[in-house]
C-alpha distance (Angstrom), angle and dihedral (degrees) to the residues before:
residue distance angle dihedral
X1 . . .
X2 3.76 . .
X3 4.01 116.0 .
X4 3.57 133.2 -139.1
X5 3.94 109.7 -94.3
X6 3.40 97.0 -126.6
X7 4.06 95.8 39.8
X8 3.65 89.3 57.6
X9 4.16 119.7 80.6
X10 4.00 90.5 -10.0
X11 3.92 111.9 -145.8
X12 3.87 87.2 -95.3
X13 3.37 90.6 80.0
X14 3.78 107.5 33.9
X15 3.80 97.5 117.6
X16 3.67 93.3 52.5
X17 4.00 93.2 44.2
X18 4.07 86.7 47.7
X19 4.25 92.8 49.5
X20 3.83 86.5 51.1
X21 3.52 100.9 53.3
X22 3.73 86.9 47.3
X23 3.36 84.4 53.5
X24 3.77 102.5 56.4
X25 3.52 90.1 45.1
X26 3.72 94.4 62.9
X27 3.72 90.2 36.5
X28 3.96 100.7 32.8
X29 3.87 85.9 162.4
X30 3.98 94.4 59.0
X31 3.95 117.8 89.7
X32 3.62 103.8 -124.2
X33 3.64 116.9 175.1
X34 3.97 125.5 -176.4
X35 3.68 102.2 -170.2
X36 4.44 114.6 -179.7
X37 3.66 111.6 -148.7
X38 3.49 123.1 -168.4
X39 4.31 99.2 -141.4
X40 3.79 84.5 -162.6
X41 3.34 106.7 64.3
X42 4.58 98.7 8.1
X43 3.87 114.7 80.9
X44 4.08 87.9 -123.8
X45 3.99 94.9 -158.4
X46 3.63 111.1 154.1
X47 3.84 91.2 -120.2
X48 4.12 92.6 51.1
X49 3.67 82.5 49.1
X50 3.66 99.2 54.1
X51 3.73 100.4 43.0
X52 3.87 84.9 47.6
X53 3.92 96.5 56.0
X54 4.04 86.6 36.7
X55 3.54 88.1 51.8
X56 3.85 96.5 54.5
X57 3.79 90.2 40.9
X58 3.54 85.1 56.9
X59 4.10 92.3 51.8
X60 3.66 86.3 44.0
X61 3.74 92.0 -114.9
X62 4.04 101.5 150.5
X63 4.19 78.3 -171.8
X64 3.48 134.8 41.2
X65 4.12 142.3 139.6
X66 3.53 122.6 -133.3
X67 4.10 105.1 -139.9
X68 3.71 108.9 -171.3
X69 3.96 101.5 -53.9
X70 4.16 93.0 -21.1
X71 3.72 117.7 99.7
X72 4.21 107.1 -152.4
X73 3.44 138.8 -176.1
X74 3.46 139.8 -151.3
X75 3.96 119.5 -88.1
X76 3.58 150.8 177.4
X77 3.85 118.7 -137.6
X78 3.66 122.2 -167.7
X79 3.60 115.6 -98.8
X80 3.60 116.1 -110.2
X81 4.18 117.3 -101.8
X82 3.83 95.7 -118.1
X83 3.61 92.4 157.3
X84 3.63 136.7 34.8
X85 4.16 128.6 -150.7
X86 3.30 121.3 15.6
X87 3.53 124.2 -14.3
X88 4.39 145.3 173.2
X89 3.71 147.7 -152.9
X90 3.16 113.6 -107.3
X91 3.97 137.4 164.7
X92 3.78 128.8 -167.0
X93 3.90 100.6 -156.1
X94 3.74 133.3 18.6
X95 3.94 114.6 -123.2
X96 4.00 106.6 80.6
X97 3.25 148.9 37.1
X98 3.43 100.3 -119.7
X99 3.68 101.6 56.8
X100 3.77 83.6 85.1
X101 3.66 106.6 102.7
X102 4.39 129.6 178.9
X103 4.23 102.4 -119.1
X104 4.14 128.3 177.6
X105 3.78 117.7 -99.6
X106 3.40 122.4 -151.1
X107 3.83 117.8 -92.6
X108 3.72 109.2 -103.9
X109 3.64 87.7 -123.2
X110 3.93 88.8 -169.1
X111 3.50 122.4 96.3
X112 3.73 114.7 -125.5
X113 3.72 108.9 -104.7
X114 3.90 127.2 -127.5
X115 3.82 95.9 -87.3
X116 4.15 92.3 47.8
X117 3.58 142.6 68.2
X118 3.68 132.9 -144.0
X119 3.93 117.4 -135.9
X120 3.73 133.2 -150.9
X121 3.71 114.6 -158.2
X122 3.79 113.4 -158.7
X123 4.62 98.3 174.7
X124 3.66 121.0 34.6
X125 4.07 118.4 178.7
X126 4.00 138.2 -176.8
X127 3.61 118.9 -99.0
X128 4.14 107.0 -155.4
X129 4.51 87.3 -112.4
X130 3.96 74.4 61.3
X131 3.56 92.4 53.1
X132 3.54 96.0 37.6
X133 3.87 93.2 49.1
X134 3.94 94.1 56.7
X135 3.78 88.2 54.4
């Protein structure tokens, strides 16, 4: 079962989540599991939390939360198609991340002439300058 982004590995615990992945990638044969448990609301025995972590070893999930009695992993779910054609980044004030909104472009309309060639860009991604320049 995929987990919430933000439920899974909280910030608490991003040092100790970054050492183990070093970790496994210098020892890609050891079975290191990080494994967040909420104590609140996750009967934290020591015998629930073995069988959990053994359990994701198993399903080769090197990270995993243990809700209540459900053990999830991280995921990534395609984005929704909000808009259709061609579309941009843009961002109407600096300060924050989420001023950045997805907007329509205008078609081209144009054909590409002889010497040109028209490209379709499926993946886009955030350089840190294009972090940097909406703060």
């Amino acid at each position: 079962r995929a987990a919430a982004p933000a439920r899974l590995l909280g910030t608490s615990h991003a040092g100790v989540s970054a050492l183990a992945r070093c970790a496994r990638t210098e020892a890609p044969s050891a079975s290191l599991v990080c494994l967040d448990v909420d104590g609140a609301r996750t009967c934290s025995s020591p015998a629930t939390l073995v069988h959990a972590a053994d359990l994701a070893a198993r399903l080769g999930e090197p990270e995993a939360a243990l809700v209540g009695s459900t053990l999830t992993a991280p995921r990534l779910l395609a984005a929704a198609q909000a808009l259709a054609g061609p579309i941009r980044l843009h961002f109407d004030a600096r300060g924050a991340l989420t001023n950045l909104r997805v907007v329509s472009q205008p078609a081209g309309g144009c054909a590409a002439e002889p010497d040109e060639v028209e490209l379709h860009v499926r993946s886009v991604g955030l350089n840190f300058r294009d972090v940097l320049n909406v703060l």
